[in-house]
C-alpha positions in Angstrom: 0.0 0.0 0.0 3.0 2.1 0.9 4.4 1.5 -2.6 1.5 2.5 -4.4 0.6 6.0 -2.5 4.4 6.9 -3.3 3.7 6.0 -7.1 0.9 7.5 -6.7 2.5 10.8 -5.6 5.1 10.9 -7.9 2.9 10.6 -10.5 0.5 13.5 -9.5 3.4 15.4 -9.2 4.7 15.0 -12.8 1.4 16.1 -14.0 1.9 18.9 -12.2 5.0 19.6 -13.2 3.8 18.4 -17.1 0.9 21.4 -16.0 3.3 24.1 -14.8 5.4 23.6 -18.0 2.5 23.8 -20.2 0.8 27.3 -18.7 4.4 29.3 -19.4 4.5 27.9 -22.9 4.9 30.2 -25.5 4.3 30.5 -29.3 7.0 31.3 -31.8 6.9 32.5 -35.4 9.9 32.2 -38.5 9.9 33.2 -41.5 11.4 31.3 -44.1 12.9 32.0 -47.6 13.8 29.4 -49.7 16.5 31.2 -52.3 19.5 30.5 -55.0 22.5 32.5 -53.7 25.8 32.8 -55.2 28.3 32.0 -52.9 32.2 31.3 -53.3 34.3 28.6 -51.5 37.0 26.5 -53.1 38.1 29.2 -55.6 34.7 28.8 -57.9 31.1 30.5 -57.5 28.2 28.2 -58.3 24.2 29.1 -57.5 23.4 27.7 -54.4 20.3 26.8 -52.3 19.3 28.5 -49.5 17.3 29.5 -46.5 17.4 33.4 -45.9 20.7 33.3 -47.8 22.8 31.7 -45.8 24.7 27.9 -45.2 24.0 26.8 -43.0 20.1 28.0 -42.7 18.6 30.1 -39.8 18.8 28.8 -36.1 15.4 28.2 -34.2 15.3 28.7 -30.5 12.1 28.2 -28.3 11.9 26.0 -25.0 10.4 23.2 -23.6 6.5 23.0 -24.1 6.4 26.0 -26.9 4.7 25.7 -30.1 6.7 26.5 -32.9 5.4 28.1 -36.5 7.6 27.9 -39.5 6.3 30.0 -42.5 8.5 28.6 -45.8 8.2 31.1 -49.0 9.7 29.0 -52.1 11.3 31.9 -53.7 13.8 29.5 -55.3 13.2 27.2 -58.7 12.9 23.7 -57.0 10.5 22.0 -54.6 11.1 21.7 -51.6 10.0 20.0 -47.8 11.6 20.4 -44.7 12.0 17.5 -42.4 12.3 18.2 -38.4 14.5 16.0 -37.2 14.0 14.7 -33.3 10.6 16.1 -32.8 8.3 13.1 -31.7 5.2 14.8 -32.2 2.5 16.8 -34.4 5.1 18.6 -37.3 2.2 18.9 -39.3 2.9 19.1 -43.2 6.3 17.3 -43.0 5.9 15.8 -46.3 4.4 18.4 -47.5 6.4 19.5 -50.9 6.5 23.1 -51.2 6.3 24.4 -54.8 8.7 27.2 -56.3 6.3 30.4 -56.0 4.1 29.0 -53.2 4.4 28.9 -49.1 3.8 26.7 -46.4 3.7 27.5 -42.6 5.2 24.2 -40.5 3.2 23.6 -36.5 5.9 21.9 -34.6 4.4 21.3 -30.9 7.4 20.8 -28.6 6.7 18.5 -25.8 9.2 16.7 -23.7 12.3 17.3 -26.6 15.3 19.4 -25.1 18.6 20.5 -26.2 19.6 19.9 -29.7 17.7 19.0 -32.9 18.3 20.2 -36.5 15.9 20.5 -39.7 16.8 19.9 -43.1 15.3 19.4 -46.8 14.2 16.6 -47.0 16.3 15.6 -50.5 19.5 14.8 -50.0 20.9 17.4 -52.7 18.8 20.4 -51.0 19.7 19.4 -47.3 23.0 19.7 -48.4 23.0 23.6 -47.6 19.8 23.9 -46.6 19.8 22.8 -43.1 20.2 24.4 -39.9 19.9 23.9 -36.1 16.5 23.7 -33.5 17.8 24.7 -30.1 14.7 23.8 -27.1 15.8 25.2 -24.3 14.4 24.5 -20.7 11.1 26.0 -20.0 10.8 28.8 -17.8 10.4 27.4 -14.7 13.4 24.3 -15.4 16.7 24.3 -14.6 19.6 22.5 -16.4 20.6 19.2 -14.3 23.9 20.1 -14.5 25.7 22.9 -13.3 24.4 26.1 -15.2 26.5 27.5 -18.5 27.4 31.1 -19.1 26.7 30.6 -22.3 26.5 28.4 -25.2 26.9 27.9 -29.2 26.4 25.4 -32.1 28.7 24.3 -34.5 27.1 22.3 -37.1 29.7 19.9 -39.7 28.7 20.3 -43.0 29.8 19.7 -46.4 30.7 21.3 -49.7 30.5 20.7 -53.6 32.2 22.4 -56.3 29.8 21.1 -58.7 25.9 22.2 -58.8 24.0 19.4 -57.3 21.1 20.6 -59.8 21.5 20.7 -63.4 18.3 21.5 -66.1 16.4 20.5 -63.5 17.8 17.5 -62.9 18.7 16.3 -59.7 22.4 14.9 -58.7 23.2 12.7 -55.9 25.6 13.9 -53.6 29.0 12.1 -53.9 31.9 12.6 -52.0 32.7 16.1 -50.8 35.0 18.3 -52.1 35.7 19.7 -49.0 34.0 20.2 -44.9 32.8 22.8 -43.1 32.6 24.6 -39.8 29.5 26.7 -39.5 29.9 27.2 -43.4 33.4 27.9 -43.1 36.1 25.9 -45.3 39.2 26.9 -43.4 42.7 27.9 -44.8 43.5 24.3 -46.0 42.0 24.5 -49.4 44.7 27.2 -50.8 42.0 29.7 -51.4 42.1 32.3 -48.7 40.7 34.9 -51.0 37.5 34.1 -50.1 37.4 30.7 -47.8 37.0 31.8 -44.2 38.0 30.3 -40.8 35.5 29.5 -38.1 36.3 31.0 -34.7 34.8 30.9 -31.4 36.0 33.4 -28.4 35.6 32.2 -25.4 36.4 33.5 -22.0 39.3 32.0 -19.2 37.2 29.4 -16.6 33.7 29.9 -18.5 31.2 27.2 -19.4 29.9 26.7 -22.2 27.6 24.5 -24.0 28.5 23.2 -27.2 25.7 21.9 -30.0 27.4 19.6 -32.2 25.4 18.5 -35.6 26.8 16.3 -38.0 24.7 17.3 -41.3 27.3 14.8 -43.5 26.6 12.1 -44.7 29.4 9.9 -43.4 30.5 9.6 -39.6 32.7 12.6 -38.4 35.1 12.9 -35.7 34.9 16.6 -34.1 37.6 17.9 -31.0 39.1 21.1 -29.7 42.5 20.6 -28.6 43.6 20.5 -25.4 39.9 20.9 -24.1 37.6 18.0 -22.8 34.1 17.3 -23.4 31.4 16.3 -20.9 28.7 14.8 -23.3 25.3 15.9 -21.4 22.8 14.9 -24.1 21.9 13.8 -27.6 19.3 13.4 -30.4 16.9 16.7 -28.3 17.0 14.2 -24.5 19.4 14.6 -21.8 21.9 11.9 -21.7 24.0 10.5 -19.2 27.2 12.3 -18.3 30.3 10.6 -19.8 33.8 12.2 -20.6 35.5 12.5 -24.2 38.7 14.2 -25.4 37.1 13.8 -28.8 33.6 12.9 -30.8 32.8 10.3 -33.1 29.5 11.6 -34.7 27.3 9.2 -37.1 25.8 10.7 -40.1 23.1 13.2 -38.8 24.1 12.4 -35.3 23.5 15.4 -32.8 25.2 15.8 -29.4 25.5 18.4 -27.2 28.2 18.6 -24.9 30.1 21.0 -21.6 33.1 22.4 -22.4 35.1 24.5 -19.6 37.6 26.9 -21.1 40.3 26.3 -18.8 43.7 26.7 -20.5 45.8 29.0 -21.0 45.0 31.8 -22.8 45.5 31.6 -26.5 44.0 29.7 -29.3 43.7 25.9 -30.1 42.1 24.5 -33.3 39.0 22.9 -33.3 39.1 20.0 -35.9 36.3 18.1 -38.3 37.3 15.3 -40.2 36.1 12.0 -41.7 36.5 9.2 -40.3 37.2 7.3 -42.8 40.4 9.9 -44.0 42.3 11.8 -41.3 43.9 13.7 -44.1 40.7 15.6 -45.5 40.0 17.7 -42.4 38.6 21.1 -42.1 39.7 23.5 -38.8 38.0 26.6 -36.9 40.0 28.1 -33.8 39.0 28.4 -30.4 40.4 31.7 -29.5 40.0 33.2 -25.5 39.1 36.8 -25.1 42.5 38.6 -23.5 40.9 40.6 -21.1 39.1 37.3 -19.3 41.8 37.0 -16.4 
């Protein structure tokens, strides 16, 4: 009898906890634009699809319980849908193919997801730069269960193509990359530094940070930032049991969020991307601490 009055607490009280969450929900609009851009990497320009003209797309924040609208305007000459990876429940219209000219306006009710998740097209040619990442943060009245980050940023591993992945309206499957990226950045390995840019993140001496980590390739990545270790805290939009890594092994589309303490010396170390089936195609960004931190 015991037994069953403490279930029977517990389970009153996560339904009002379920109840608290839901009365500070809140209701979030995008806007989407679904574009052909010109952008240059790897010493070429070549039209290129986009979201609000940019690689990677637009980042979505909203927390735990929130209803999300997405409003997609297909201003581009291809169709299009948008898949929402990680969220369990009503995305209503995800196969819904949105044609050049027209709009559609995506409901994504967040329930018990948190942390991490990423949307993408749902082709793999389009979702190739059109792809970006879906941040749920803890409801209002949540706190993290682990101790409390100044701040936090994601870093999403991509890929890039020197060829046009559309040609006369016909659609090309994606092969092997020419080259990775860091938050759309190629680094200074490719010999073009007239226009291929490094990705950087500042960071101040003994802050914590959370770090979003999505793998939008299509082959497993291995991610690090020298010198640094990670505390991996959650993955796929669910906390995750706390385990300790000097560096990532990410499967295609894999998302994982980790803690990362900037406790070295001041200075910069390089944070690496590479494939794990070839160490020597890598792509680096640089972890740089502000000098006016100690």
């Amino acid at each position: 009898m015991g037994s069953q009055k403490q279930g029977l607490m517990w389970l009153t009280g996560l339904l009002f906890l379920n109840i608290l969450v839901l009365s500070c929900a809140d209701v979030q609009y995008y806007e989407f634009f679904l574009q052909e851009s010109q952008i240059t990497k790897l010493c070429s320009t070549k039209n290129t699809l986009t979201l609000n003209g940019s690689f990677p797309g637009p980042e979505i924040r909203a927390r735990r319980g929130d209803t999300v609208f997405v409003n997609v305007h297909n201003q581009a000459n291809s169709s299009v849908s948008i898949t929402w990876e990680g969220i369990e429940d009503s995305n209503n219209g995800s196969n819904q193919l949105i044609q050049p000219g027209r709009n559609f306006t995506y409901q994504i009710d967040l329930d018990d997801e948190i942390g991490t998740l990423w949307w993408h097209a749902t082709s793999a040619w389009a979702s190739a730069t059109v792809h970006g990442a879906f941040v749920v943060l803890p409801a209002a009245n949540e706190d993290y269960p682990f101790p409390t980050p100044d701040s936090d940023k994601t870093i999403i591993i991509g890929e890039w193509f020197r060829q046009e992945l559309t040609e006369a309206n016909q659609t090309i499957a994606p092969g092997q990359a020419d080259a990775y990226t860091i938050d759309g950045h190629t680094g200074e390995t490719t010999g073009c530094s007239s226009n291929d840019t490094t990705f950087e993140y500042e960071v101040d001496y003994q802050s914590l940070y959370i770090v979003r980590i999505i793998n939008a390739v299509n082959e497993t990545m291995e991610f690090g930032v020298a010198s640094h270790s990670l505390t991996i805290i959650g993955q796929r939009g669910a906390y995750s049991r706390r385990s300790f890594t000097n560096s990532l092994t990410l499967a295609p589309h894999q998302v994982t969020d980790v803690l990362m303490c900037a406790d070295q010396n001041l200075g910069h170390y390089y944070i690496t991307a590479r494939p794990a089936s070839d160490a020597n195609r890598s792509t680096a960004g640089i972890l740089r601490y502000a000098t006016t931190s100690l």
